[in-house]
N, C-alpha and C positions, 0 to 999 in steps of 0.2 A: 504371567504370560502376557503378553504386550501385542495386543490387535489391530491388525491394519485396516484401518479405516475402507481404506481407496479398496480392501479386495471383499469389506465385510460390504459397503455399497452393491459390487458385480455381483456378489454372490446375492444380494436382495433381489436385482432385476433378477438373476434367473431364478430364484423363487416365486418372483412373480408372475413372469411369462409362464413359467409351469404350470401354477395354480391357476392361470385366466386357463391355460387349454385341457386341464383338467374338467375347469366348469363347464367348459363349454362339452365336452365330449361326453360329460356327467347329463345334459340339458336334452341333447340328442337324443343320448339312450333311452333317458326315463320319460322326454318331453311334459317335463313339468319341473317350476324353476325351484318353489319350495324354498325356507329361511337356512337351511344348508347350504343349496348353493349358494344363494344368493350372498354369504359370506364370504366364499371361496372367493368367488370372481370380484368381490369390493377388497376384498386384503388383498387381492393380487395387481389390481390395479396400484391402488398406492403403494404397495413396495415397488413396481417399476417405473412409476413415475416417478417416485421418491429417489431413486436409483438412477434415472436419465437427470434428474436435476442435477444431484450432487454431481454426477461426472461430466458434466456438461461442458466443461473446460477443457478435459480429455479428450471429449469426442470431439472437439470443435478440430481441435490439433491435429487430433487420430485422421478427420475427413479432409484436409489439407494434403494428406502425400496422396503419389500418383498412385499406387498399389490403392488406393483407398477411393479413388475415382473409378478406375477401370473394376475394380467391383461393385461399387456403387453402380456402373451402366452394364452391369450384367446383371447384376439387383434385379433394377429399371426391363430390363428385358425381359427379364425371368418372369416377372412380374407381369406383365403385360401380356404376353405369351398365355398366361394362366388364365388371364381375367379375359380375352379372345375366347379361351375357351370356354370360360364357362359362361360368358355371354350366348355361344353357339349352340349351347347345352338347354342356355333358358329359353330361347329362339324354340328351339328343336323341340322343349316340353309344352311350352304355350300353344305352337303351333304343327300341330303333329301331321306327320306326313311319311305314309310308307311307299315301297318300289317293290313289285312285284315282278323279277327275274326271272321266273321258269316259263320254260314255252309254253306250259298250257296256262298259265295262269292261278296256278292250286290256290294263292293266298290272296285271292284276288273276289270280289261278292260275281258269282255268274247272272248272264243276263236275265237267265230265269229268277233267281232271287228278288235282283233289283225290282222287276215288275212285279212282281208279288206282292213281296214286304210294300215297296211304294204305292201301292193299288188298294192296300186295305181300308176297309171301310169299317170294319169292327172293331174293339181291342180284343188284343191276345195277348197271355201271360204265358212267359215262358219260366217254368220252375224247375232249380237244381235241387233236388233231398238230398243233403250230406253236410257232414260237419266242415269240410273246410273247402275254401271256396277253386274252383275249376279256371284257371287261368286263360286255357285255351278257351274254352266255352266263352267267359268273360270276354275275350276283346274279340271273340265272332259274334257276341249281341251288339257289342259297343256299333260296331258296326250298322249291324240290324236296329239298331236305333235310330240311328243318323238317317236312314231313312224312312221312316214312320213313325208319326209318333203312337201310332196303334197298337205298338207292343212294347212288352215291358220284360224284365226279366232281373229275377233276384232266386238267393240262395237261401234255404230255410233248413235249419236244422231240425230233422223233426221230432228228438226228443226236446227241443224247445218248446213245439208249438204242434205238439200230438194231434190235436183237431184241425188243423191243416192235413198233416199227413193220412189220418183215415177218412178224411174230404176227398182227395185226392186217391184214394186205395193204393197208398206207397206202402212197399213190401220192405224195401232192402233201402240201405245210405246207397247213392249216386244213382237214386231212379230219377231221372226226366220227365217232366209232363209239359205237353205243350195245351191252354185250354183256351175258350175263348166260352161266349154265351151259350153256342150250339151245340158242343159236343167237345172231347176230353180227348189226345192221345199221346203214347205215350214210347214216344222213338226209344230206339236202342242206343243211340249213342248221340252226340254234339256233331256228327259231320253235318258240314252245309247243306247238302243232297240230302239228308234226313231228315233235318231242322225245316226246309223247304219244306217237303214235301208232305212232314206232320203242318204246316201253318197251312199248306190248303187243304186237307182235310179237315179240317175243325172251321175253315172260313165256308165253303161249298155248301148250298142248299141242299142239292142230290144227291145224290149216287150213278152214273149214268151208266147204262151196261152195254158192251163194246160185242157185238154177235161176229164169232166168226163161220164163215159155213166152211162144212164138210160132207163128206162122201164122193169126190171127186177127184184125190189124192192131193187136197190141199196143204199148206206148212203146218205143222201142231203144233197149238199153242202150249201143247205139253212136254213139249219132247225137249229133253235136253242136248241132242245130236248138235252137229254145226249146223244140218239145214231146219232146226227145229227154232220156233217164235217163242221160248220159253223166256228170253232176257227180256223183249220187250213186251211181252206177256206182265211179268213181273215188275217193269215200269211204268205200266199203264197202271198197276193195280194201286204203285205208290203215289200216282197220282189224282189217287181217290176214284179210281173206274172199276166196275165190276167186268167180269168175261165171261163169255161162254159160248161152245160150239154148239150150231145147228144142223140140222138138216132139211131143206125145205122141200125134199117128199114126203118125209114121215110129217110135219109140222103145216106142209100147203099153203104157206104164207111165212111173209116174215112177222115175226113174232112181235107185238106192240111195244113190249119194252125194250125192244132195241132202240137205240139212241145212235149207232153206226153198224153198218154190213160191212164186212169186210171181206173182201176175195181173195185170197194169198194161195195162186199161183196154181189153180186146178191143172192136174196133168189129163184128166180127160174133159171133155164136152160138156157143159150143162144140159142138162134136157129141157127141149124148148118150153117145157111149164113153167121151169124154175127161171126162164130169163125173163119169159114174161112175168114171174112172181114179182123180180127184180124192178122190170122197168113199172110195173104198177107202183112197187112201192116210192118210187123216186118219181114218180107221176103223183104221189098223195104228200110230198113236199118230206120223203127221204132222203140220207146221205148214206152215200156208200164209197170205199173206197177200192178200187180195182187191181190185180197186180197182176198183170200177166206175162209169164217168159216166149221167149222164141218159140215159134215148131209148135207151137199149140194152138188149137182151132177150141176156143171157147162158148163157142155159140152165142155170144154176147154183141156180134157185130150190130144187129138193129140196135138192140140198147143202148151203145153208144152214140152210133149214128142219126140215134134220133138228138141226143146230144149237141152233134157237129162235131164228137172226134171220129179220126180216123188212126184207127192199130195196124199199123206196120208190117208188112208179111216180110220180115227182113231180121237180120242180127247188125248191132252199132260194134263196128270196129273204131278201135281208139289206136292212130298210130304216131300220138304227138311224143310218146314215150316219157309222160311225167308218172305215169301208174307205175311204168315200173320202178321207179324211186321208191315207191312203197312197197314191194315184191307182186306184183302185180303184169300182168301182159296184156296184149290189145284184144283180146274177149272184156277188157274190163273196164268200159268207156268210163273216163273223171267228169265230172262238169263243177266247172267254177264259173259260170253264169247263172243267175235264176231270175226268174220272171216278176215283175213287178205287181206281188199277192203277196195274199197275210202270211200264208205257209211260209213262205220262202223269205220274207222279207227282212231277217236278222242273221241271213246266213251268206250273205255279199263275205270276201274275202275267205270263204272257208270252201271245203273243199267233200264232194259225193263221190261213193262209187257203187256201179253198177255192174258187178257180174250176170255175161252175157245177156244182153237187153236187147229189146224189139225198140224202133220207132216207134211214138204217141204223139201225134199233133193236133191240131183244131182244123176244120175242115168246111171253108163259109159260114154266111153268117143266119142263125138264128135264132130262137127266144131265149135259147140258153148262151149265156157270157161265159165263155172259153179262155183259158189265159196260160200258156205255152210257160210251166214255172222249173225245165231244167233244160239246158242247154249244152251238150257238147263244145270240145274247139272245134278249129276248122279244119283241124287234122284227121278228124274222125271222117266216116262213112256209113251210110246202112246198107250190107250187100243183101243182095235179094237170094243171090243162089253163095253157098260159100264153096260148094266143089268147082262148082265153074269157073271162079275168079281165084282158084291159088294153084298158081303156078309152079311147082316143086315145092318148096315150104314157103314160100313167100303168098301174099295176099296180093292180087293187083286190082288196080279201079276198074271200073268198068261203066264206061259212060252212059250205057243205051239199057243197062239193068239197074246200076248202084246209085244212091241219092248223096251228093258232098256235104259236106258239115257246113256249120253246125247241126247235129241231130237233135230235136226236141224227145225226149224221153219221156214225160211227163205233164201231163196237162191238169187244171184246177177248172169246176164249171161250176155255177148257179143258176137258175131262175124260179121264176117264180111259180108257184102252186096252190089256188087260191089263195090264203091268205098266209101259206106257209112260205117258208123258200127252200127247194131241195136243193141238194151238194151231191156234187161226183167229185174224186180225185181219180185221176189212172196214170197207174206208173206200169213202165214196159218191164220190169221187173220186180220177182219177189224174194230175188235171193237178198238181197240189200240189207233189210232189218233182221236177218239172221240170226243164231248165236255166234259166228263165224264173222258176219261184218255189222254187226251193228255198234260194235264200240269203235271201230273205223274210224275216224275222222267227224263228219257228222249225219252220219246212216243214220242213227236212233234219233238223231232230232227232224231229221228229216218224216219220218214215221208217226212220232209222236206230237208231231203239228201240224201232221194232216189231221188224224184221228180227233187232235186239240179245233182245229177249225170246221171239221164234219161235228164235232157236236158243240159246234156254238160257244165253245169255252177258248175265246179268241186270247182273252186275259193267259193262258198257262202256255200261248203260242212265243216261244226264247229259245235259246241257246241254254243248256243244261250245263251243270259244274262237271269238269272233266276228273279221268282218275289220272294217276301219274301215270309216265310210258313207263316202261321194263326196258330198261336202257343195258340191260345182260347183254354181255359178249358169249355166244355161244361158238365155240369150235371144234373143228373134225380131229378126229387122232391125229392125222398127217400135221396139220396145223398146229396143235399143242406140241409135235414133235421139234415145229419148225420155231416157236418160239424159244420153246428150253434152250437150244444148241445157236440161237441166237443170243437170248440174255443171257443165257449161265457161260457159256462155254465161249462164245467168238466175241464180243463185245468185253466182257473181262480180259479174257488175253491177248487181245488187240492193245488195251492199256496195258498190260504186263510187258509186253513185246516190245510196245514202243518204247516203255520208261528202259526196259533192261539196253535196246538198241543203244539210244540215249547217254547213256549211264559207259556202256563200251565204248563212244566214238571220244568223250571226253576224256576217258582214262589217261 
């Protein structure tokens, strides 16, 4: 049998181009080069070079015609095109950079984090127990790295390294511990909001405990109802605060370990002991926060007023009509202004609301600094009488009773107390941190940086990580009826209709 040279040559290069992408594809897998490959890819080399030599005459000829040009510059482009991209590729991996697309920002570090994690003064170890590693977790530390280098975070197998995990009192693979010098805890899951809110507890000296009173038909911080303070009850506590209801009859004082008083929205009168209980304590360099609705005679008025606020004998109508974009009506004054204080001071472009509220302003000037920190538009009002001013169903102004906008709802005060400094907050309302509206917009931060600035924990004063909206289409029978007989039924045979019309005029 008599062999052709010139096809035993072509068929060498393609043995040899096969064997180099063999090697190579063998080098990947295993990432280790080893005297195997390393033969592979040396015999593959020389057969194709050994192979471009001898045909070297051929191809010279071959890349002379024009078919042999215009693929050659598609080659060229082909080629270029690739290597564009994977330049873009190398860009993209050296220098990483994401875009956070959803409107609340889910994948995005919340402001409360940023101050946190950036803030620490201690280190903190964050540990995964499980054999194979948590991806999600991983590039939500990555992150949390980049901003401090005070924590740290790795994965341990704890049948690796058993003395770590009964260090640690790990039961089960995929426990969490978040620890630091002071104390150990140990979240339920890798969300951001969980991961936060174990890193301050383990950074926090104390434990501060948050008094709310009762006996005057205040909001419960137990109650799971819409008008009950059970969600932000249970956000105070993740943020390392203890609670608990008083009563300052039976107790005749506020109790020393209170660190804030809180008033949520008595529907009767205090008894004037208990105000004066109040303004002593805020006399002895206490913080207290106040929430009182419309229509209700608190008996609190000196106590304020020795302050410089003054509470409002009024209800704030909002009639700019953005609330109701939210299913909302003009009992439900918005404010997207706030006052220049710690409370309020990270919450410029976001947006409160207040079901039915009274006016709270400051009221001249003295020892205590007053600072006016919510503001209505100027669409709003505070009517003084609301039967007087509505006219069939409609509301009207009423110049010689009603106050025009902007309405202060809210006011922030300190001064000084020997060597202490007491705090008041008063807001004209206590429906707000609700379970009904405190996931609202930002009702609970609004809440929980008061409580954060009444007890000195200015550091936990941010913007919290949000949940997703429930972006469900809910509809009435009539309405589901109205879609079916629109997509199924008249939309389909409008195309059937037309094409058959169509179809007849041509015939």
């Amino acid at each position: 049998m008599k062999i052709n040279r010139d096809e035993l040559t072509k068929t060498a290069g393609y043995v040899g181009l096969g064997l180099l992408i063999a090697g190579y594809v063998r080098y990947t897998i295993q990432e280790v080069m080893g005297p195997f490959n390393t033969v592979i890819l040396i015999l593959g080399a020389v057969l194709l070079i050994g192979s471009l030599v001898l045909n070297f005459a051929r191809i010279r000829a071959y890349s002379g015609r024009r078919s042999t040009k215009l693929g050659a510059n598609t080659t060229v482009m082909t080629v270029a095109v690739i290597a564009l991209i994977g330049f873009a590729n190398f860009l993209g991996y050296r220098h990483h950079k994401r875009f956070d697309l959803t409107t609340e920002k889910l994948y995005s570090l919340s402001d409360q984090t940023r101050k946190v994690v950036s803030g620490l003064q201690m280190d903190v170890k964050v540990i995964k127990f499980d054999k194979t590693d948590d991806q999600e977790l991983g590039d939500r530390m990555h992150e949390y790295r980049s901003l401090s280098s005070h924590i740290s975070y790795e994965r341990i197998d704890p049948q690796a390294k058993p003395e770590l995990a009964k260090q640690y009192n790990v039961q089960h693979f995929g426990d969490l511990v978040v620890a630091s010098e002071k104390r150990t805890e140990r979240p339920q899951d890798g969300g951001e909001q969980t991961l936060t809110d174990a890193i301050i507890k383990v950074t926090m000296d104390s434990v501060k405990t948050i008094c709310f009173l009762e006996g005057h038909g205040e909001k419960s911080i137990s109650s799971t109802e819409g008008d009950g303070y059970d969600m932000v009850n249970r956000l105070l506590k993740n943020e390392n605060y203890e609670t608990k209801k008083i009563n300052l009859v039976s107790s005749n004082q506020v109790p020393s370990d209170c660190a804030v008083l809180v008033v949520a929205g008595p529907k009767q009168g205090l008894f004037p002991q208990e105000a004066a209980m109040i303004g002593k304590y805020l006399d002895s360099g206490g913080k207290v926060m106040v929430m009182l609705d419309p229509d209700v005679d608190s008996n609190l008025g000196d106590v304020l007023g020795a302050w410089n606020i003054q509470l409002g004998s009024d209800t704030v109508i909002d009639l700019s009509g953005v609330g109701r974009l939210f299913g909302t009506g003009p009992g439900v004054p918005l404010v997207t202004t706030y006052g220049s204080h710690a409370v309020t001071k990270d919450m410029e472009g976001s947006m409160t609301f207040f079901p039915l509220a009274r006016s709270v302003s400051t009221s001249g000037s003295g020892a205590a600094s007053g600072t006016e920190i919510l503001k209505t538009s100027a669409q709003a009002w505070a009517v003084a009488d609301l039967k007087a001013d509505t006219q069939g169903d409609e509301l009207v102004f009423n110049e010689s009773r009603d106050k025009k906008g902007p309405i202060s709802l809210g006011v922030a005060a300190s001064k000084t107390a020997g060597d202490k400094e007491a705090r008041l907050v008063v807001i004209g309302d206590s429906d707000f941190p609700t379970n009904t509206y405190a996931r609202l917009q930002r009702n609970g931060d609004l809440f929980l940086n008061s409580v954060s600035w009444l007890a000195q924990d200015e550091n936990l004063i941010s913007i919290r990580p949000k949940s997703p909206t429930d972006r469900r289409v809910t509809m009435t029978a009539s309405q589901q009826t109205m879609l079916f007989w629109l997509t199924i039924i008249f939309l389909p045979g409008a195309a059937i209709g037309s094409g058959v019309y169509i179809w007849w005029k041509r015939r």
